[in-house]
C-alpha positions in Angstrom: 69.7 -83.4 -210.5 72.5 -82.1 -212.6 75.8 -81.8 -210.7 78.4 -80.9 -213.2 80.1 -78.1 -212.8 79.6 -77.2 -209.6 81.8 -77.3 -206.5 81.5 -79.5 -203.2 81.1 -76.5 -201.0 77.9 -75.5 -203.5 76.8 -79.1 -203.9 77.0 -79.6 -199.8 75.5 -76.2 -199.0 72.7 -76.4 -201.5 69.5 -76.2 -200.3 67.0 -77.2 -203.4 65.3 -79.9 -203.6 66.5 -83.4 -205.8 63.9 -83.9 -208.3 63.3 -87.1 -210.2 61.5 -86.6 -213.5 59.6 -89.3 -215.4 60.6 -92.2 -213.0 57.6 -94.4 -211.7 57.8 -95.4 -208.0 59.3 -98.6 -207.6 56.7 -99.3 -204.7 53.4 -99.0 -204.4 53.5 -97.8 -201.1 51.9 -95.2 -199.9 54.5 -92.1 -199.0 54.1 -89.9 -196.3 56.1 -87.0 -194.8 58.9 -87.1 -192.6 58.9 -83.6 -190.8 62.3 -84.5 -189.0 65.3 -82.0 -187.7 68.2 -83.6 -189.5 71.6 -81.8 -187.8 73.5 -79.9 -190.5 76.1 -82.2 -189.9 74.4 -85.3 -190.9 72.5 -83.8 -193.8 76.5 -82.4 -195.3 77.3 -85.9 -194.8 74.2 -87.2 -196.8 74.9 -84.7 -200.1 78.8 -85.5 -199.8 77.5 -89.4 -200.5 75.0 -88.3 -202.9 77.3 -86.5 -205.0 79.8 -88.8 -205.2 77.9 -91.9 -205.4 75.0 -91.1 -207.6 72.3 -92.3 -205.3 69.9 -89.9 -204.3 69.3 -89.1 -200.5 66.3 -90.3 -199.8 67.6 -93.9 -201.4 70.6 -93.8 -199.4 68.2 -92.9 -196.3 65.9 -95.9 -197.2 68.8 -98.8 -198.1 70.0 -98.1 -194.7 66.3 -98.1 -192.9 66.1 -101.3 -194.5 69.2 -102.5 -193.2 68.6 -101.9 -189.9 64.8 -103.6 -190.5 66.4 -106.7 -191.5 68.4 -106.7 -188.3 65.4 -105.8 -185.7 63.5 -108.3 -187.6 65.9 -110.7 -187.2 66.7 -110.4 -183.4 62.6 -110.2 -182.7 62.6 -113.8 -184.4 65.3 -115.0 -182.5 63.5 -114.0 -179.4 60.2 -115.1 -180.4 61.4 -118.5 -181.4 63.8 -118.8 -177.8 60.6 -117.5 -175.7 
């Protein structure tokens, strides 16, 4: 997605869709929908970090998921190995 040119009110308020051409999933996982309510709040927050930071949302949305894996899967570890 193309930002230049455009303002932070359009690129915060825009609702299309980011679309990645020609790049081959880095995973082989299988993907499946996420039908989630996202507050407007959070989701202006997510473009304003997207625009300015070159990473796409759902990146940014799955770095942070698998930050907060490595944590839970740390702490079930630590419990598994003090039970």
């Amino acid at each position: 997605m193309n930002n230049a040119g455009r303002t932070l009110d359009e690129l915060l308020n825009s609702e299309e869709q980011e679309v990645e051409l020609h790049q081959a999933n880095a995973s082989s996982e299988k993907l499946v929908s996420l039908n989630a309510q996202i507050p407007e709040s959070i989701m202006r927050d997510l473009r304003l970090i997207s625009a300015y930071t070159d990473t796409n949302i759902k990146d940014l949305i799955a770095k942070e998921i698998g930050r907060f894996t490595k944590r839970a899967k740390k702490k079930m570890i630590e419990q598994l190995n003090a039970g």
